[in-house]
C-alpha positions as CSV (number, residue, x, y, z in Angstrom):
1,X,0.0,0.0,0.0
2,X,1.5,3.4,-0.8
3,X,1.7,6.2,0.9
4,X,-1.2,8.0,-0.7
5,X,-3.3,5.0,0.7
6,X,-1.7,5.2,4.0
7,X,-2.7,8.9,4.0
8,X,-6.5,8.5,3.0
9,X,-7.2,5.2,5.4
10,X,-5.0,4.6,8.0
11,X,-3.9,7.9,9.0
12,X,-7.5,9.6,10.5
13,X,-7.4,6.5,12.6
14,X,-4.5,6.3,13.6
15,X,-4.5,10.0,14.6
16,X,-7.9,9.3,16.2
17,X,-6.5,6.0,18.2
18,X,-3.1,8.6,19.6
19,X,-5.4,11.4,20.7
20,X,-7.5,9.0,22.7
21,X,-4.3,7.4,24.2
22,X,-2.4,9.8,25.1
23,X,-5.6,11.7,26.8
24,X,-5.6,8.9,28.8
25,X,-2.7,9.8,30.1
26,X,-0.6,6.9,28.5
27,X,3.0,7.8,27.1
28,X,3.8,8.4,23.7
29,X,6.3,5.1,22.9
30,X,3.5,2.8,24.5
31,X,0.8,4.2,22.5
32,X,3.0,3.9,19.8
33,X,3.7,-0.1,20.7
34,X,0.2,-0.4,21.3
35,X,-0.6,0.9,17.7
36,X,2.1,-0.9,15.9
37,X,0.6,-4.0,17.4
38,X,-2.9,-2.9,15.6
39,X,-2.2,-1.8,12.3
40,X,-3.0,-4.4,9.6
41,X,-0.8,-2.4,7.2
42,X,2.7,-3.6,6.5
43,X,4.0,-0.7,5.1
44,X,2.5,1.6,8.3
45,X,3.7,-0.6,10.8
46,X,7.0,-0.4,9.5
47,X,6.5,3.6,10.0
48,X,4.9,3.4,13.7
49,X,8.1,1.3,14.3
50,X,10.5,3.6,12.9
51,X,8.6,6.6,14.6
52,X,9.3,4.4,18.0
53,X,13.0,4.5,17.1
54,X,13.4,7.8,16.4
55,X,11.6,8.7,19.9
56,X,14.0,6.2,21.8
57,X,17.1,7.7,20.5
58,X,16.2,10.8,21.8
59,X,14.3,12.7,18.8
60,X,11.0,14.7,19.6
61,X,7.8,13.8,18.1
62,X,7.8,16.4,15.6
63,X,11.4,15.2,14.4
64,X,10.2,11.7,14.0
65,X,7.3,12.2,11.7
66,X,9.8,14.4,9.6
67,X,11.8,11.2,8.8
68,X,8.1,10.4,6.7
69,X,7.4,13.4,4.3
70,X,5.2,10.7,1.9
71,X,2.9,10.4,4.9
72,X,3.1,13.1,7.4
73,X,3.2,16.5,5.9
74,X,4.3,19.8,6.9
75,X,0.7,20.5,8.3
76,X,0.8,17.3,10.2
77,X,4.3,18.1,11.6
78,X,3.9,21.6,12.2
79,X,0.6,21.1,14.2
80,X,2.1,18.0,15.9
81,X,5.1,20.2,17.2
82,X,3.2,23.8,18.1
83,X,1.0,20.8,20.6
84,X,4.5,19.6,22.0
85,X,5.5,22.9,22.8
86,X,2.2,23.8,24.0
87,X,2.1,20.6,26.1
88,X,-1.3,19.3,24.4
89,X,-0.2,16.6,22.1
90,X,-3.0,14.5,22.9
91,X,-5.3,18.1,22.0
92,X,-3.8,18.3,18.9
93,X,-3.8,14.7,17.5
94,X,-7.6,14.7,18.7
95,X,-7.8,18.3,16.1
96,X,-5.7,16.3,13.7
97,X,-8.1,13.3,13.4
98,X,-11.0,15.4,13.0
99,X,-9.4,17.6,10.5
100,X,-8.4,14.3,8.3
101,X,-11.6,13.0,8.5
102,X,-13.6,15.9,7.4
103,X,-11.2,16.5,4.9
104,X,-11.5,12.9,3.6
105,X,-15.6,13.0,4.2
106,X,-15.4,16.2,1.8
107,X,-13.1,14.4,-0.8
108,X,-14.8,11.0,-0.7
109,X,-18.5,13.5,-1.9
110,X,-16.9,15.1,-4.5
111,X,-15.3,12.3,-6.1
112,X,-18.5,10.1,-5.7
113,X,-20.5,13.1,-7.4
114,X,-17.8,13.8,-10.0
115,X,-16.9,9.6,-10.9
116,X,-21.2,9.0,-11.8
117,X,-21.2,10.9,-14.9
118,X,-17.7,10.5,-15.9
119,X,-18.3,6.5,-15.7
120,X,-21.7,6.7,-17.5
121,X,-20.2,9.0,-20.3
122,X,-17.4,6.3,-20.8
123,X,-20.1,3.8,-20.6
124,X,-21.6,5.5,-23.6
125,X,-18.5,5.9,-25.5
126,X,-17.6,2.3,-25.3
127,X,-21.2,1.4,-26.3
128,X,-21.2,3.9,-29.4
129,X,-17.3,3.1,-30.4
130,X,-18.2,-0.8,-30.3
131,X,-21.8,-0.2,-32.4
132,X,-19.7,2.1,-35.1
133,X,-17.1,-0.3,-35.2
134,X,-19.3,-3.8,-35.2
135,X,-22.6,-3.1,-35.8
136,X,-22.8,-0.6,-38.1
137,X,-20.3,-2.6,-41.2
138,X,-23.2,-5.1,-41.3
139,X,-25.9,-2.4,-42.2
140,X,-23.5,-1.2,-44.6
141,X,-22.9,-4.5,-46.4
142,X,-27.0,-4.7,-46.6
143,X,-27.2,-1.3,-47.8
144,X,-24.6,-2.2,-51.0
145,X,-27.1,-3.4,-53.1
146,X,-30.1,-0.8,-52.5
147,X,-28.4,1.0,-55.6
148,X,-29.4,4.8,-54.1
149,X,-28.2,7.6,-52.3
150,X,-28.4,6.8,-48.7
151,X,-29.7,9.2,-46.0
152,X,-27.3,11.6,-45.1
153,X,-26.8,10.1,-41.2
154,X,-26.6,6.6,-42.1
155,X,-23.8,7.7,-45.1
156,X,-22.1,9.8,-42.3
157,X,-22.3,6.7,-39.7
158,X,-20.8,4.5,-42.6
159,X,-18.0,6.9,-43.3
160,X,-17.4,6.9,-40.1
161,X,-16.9,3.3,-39.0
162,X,-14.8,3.6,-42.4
163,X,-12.3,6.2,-40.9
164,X,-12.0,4.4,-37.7
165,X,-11.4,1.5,-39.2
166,X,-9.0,2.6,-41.3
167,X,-7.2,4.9,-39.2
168,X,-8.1,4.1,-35.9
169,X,-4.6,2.7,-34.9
170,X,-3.2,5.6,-35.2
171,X,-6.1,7.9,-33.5
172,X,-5.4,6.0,-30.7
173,X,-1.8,6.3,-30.7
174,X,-2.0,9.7,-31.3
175,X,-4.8,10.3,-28.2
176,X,-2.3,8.3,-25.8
177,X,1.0,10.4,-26.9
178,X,-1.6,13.5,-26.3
179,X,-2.7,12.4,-22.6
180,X,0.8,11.6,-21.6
181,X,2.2,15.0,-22.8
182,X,-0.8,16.6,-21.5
183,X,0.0,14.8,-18.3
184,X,3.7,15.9,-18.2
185,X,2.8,19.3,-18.7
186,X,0.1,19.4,-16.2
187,X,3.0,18.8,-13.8
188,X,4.8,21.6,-14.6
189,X,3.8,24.9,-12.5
190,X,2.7,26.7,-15.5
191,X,0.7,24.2,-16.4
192,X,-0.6,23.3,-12.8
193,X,-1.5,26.7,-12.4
194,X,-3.2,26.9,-15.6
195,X,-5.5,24.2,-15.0
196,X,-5.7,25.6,-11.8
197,X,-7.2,28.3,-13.5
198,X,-9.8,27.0,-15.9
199,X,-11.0,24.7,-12.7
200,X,-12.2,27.7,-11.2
201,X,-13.9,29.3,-14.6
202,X,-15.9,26.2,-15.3
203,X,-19.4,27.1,-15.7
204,X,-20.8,25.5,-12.5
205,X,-18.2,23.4,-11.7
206,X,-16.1,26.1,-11.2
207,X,-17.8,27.6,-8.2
208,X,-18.1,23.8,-7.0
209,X,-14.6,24.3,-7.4
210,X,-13.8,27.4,-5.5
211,X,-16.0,26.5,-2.5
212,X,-14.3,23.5,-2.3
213,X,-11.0,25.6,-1.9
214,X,-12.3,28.1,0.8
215,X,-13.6,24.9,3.1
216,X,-10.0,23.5,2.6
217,X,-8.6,27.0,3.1
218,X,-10.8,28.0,6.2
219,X,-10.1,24.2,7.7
220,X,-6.7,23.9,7.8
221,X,-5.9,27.2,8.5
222,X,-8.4,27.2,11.5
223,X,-6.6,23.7,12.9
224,X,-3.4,25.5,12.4
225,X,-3.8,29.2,14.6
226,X,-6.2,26.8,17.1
227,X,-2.6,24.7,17.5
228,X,-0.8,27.4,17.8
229,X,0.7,27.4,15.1
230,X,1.9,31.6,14.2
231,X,0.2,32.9,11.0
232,X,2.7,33.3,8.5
233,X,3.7,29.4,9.1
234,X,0.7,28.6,9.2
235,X,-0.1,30.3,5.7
236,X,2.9,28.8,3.9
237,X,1.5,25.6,5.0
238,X,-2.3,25.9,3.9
239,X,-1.3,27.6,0.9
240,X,-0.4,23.8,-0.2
241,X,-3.5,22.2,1.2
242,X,-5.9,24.0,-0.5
243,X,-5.3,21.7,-3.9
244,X,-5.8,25.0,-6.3
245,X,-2.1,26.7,-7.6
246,X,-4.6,29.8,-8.0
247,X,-5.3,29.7,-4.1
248,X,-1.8,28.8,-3.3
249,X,-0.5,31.7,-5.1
250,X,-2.7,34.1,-3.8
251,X,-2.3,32.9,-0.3
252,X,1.8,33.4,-0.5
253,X,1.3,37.0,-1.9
254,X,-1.1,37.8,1.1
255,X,1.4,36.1,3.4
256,X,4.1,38.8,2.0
257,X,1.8,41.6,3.1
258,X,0.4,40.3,6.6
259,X,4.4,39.9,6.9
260,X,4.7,44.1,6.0
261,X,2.0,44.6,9.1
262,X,-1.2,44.7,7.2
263,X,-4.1,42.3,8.7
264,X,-4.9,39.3,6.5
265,X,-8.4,40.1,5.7
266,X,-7.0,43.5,4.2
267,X,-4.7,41.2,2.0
268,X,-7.3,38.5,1.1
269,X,-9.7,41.3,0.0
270,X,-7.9,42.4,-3.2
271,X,-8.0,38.9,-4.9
272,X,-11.4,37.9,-6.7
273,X,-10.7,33.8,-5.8
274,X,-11.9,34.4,-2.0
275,X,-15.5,34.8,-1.2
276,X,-16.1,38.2,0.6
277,X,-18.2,36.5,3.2
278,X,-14.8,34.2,4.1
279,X,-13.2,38.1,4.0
280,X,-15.8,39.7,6.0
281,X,-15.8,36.9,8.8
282,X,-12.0,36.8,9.0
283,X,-12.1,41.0,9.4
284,X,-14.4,40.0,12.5
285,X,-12.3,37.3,13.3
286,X,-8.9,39.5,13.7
287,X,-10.9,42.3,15.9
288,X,-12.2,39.7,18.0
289,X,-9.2,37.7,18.3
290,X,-11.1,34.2,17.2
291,X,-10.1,34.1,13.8
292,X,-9.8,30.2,14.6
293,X,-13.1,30.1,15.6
294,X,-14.5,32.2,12.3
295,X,-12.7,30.0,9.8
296,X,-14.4,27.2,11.8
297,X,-17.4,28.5,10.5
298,X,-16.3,29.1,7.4
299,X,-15.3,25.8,7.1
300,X,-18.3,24.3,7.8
301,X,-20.5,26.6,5.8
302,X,-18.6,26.1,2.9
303,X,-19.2,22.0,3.9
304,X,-22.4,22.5,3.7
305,X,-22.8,24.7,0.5
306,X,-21.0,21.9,-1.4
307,X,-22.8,19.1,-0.2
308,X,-25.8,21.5,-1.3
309,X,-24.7,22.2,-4.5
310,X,-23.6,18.3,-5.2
311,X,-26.9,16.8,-4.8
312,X,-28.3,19.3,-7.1
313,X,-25.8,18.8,-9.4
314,X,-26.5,15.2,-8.8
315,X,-30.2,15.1,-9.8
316,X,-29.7,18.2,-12.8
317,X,-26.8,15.6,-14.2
318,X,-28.8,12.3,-14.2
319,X,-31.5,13.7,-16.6
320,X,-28.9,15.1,-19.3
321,X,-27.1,12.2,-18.9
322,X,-29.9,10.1,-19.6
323,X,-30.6,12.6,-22.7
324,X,-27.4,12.1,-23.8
325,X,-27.3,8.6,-24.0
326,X,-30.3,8.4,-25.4
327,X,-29.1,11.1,-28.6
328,X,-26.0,9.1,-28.9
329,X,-27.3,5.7,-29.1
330,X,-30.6,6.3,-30.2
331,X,-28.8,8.5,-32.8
332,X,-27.4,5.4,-33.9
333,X,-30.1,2.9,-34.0
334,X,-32.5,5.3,-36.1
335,X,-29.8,6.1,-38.4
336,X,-28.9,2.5,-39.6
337,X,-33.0,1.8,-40.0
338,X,-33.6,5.0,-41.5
339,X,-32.6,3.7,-45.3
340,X,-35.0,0.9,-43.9
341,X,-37.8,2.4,-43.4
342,X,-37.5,4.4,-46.4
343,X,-36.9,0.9,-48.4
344,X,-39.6,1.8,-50.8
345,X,-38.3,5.1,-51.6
346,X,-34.8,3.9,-51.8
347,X,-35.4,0.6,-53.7
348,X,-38.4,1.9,-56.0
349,X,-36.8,4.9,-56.6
């Protein structure tokens, strides 16, 4: 299992598992042993053992998880050691494990909303491909001897299955050169920004999008001041967790001026990507001093608003989609039995 995996399943336990320990008032290296002994995972019990190591040979906490960048981050590590230094490790592994598992709650209803249509369109792609390819050749040998002009979507289905026949090796090879460049460049920060970009100008998924961001923004960055973490770490650090280069960008330019004095709702208010409710609410955050507890808020408004706007998107998506697939293939079937039921027309003609 890689350390992706490791991240998703086994870490919002295993941070929920610590917290309870250690408020228990049990010692880090034996809740450690005690969750080594747990762990079904190879790979992670290989890490809670190194992590035990590390602690026995004199290393703090924080230093430990360092030694695993693939599974701890710097938001783990950096939370992890502002509650050592606080004393209130247990505290802020408890804020840790909810923090992953909201975060995976609002990942796991995104990508269940986003995978329905994108599997149904494939569906309909591998049904239409396969029906060009196969079905529509035999229509065409029955349509040989008619000896007139076909309709003009049944000629155009023909050609079709003609091309892709024909050149269809070479479509393909030229579509998977084309995703693996397109992949390649997406890594790049001009391209990671870029589709950063057009993510957030999508008509409707786009504000999906940006909502999406803020909640991950308002989160983290709410975990990190309630840690203690101090505000310009702690916005280098959610300026990666937001999972938008737009956000990220805009977040280390604000971080430059909240570093030259100015409060961060003053900074956050000049970029178009941040909702001025998240603005106005971390304004009355700073003059209260509970800017924690506003992004809190924020966070789970946001939550809420996406959940919101997934189920509609959810029951507007189904009906298109069943539109769609019944253009495509419909489009299909009529066209091959067009010529037939104008056989009189064609034939007599």
């Amino acid at each position: 299992m890689g350390a992706k995996s490791i991240r998703d399943k086994e870490l919002p336990a295993f941070s929920r598992q610590l917290s309870a320990m250690l408020l228990a008032g049990m010692p880090l290296i034996q809740a450690l042993d005690a969750l080594e002994d747990q762990t079904s995972n190879k790979n992670f019990k290989a890490v809670v053992f190194g992590l035990k190591n590390y602690l026995q040979a004199g290393a703090s906490f924080s230093e430990a998880l360092s030694h695993y960048p693939a599974i701890f981050d710097m938001l783990y590590i950096n939370m992890i050691k502002a509650g050592e230094s606080g004393g209130q490790l247990g505290e802020t592994a408890d804020r840790l494990a909810s923090f992953l598992e909201d975060a995976a709650k609002l990942s796991r209803k995104v990508k269940s909303a986003m995978s329905y249509p994108v599997i149904v369109l494939c569906i309909a792609l591998g049904i239409a491909t396969g029906m060009i390819l196969f079905i529509v050749p035999v229509f065409a040998d029955m349509f040989k001897d008619f000896g007139k002009e076909l309709p003009a979507p049944t000629q155009f289905l023909i050609n079709l299955s003609d091309g892709l026949k024909a050149y269809g090796v070479f479509l393909l090879a030229f579509a998977v050169v084309a995703f693996v460049v397109f992949k390649k460049w997406k890594k790049t920060a001009a391209g990671a920004y870029q589709m950063s970009l057009f993510a957030l100008n999508m008509p409707v998924i786009g504000e999906l999008n940006r909502k999406v961001a803020t909640s991950r923004f308002a989160r983290t960055f709410a975990q990190l001041l309630k840690s203690g973490v101090p505000i310009l770490q702690a916005m280098e650090i959610v300026s990666g967790a937001t999972g938008n280069k737009v956000f990220e960008r805009v977040i280390l330019e604000a971080r430059i001026i909240v570093e030259q004095g100015e409060p961060l709702s003053h900074a956050l208010v000049r970029h178009s990507c941040f909702p001025k409710l998240l603005v106005h609410m971390m304004a009355a955050g700073e003059k209260t001093g509970k800017i924690d507890e506003m992004m809190q808020n924020i966070a789970d408004f946001y939550d809420d608003e996406v959940e919101t706007m997934l189920s509609g998107l959810t029951s507007l998506i189904e009906p298109l989609l069943m539109i769609f697939l019944g253009v495509v293939i419909g489009g299909i079937v009529i066209s091959m039995f067009l010529p037939i039921f104008k056989m009189g027309e064609v034939v007599g003609g």
